[in-house]
C-alpha positions as CSV (number, residue, x, y, z in Angstrom):
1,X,62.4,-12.2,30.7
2,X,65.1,-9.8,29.5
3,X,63.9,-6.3,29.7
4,X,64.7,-3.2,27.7
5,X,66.3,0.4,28.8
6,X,64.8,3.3,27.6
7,X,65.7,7.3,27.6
8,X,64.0,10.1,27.2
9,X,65.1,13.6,26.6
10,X,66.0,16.1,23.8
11,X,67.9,15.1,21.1
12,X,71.4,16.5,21.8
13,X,71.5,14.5,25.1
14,X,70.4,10.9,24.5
15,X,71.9,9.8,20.9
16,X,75.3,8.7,22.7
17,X,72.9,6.0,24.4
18,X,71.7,4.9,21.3
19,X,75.4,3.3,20.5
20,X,75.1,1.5,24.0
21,X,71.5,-0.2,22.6
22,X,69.5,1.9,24.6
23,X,66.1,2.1,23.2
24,X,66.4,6.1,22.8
25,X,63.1,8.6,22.4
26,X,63.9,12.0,21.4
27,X,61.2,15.0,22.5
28,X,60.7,18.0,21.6
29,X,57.7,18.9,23.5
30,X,55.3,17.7,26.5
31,X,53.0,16.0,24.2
32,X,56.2,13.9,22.8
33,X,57.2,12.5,25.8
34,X,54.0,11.9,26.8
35,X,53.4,9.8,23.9
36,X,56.4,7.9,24.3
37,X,55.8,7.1,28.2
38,X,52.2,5.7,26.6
39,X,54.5,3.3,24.5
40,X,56.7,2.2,26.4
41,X,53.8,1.5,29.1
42,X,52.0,-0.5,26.1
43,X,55.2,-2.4,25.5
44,X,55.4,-3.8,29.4
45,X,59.2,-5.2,28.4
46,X,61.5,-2.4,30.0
47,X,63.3,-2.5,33.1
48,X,65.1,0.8,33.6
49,X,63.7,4.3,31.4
50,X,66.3,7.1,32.1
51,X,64.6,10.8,31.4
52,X,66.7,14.0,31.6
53,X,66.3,16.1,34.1
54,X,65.1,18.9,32.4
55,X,61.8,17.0,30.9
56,X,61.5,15.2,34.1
57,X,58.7,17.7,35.8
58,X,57.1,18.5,32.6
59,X,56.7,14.7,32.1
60,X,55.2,14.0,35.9
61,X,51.6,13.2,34.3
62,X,52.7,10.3,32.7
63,X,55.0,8.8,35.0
64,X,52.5,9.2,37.8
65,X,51.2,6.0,35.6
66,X,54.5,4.0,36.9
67,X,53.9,4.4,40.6
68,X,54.1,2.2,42.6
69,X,55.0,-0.3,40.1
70,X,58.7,-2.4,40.7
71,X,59.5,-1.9,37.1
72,X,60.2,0.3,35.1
73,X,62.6,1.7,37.5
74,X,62.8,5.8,36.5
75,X,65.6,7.4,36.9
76,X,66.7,11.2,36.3
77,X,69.8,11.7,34.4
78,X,71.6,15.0,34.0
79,X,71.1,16.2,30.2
80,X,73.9,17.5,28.2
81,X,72.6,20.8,29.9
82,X,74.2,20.1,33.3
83,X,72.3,18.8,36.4
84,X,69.2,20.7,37.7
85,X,69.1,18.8,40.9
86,X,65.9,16.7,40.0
87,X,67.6,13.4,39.6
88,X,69.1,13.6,43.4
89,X,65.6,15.3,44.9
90,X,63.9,12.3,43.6
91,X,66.4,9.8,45.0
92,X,66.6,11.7,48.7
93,X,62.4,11.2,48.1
94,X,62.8,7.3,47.3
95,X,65.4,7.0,50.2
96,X,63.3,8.8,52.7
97,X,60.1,6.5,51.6
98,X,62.5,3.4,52.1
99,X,64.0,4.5,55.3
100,X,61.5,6.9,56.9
101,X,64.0,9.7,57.1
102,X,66.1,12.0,54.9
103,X,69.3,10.5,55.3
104,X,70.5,12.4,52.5
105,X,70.2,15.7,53.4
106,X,72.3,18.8,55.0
């Protein structure tokens, strides 16, 4: 099965990806993002969805909906904002699950 990659985030900071054929789904609000975890859930055909940083926390209710699952594997890219330091929390979290330790910190 070939699966699909998906980002979510504002606008500004995911139409570049839409050039690479990255199914791209621009918020502006809670609700919007929400809605497009719900589709992308529905769809059950994507492999990798990318969210900016910045809507990453304000999205947790809906991707609380993907754990534990293999795939989609979610992933917390840096928006055209800067980093916020949520992308590499939630790896040194995923890391310390897989190794039992936080290798990754100070």
């Amino acid at each position: 099965m070939d699966y699909k990659i998906a980002i979510i985030g504002n606008n500004d900071s995911i139409l570049g990806f839409k050039a690479l054929g990255v199914k791209t789904f621009a918020i502006q609000n809670t609700e919007q993002g929400l809605e497009a975890l719900k589709k992308i859930k529905k769809a059950n055909d994507y492999g990798i969805i990318f969210i900016t940083e910045d809507w990453t926390p304000k999205l947790k209710k809906g991707l609380d909906k993907f754990e534990g699952q293999a795939l989609p594997a979610i992933i917390s890219v840096p928006s055209n904002q800067g980093s916020t330091g949520e992308g590499l929390k939630n790896i040194s979290r995923i890391v310390e699950q897989a190794v039992g330790s936080d290798i990754l910190s100070k």
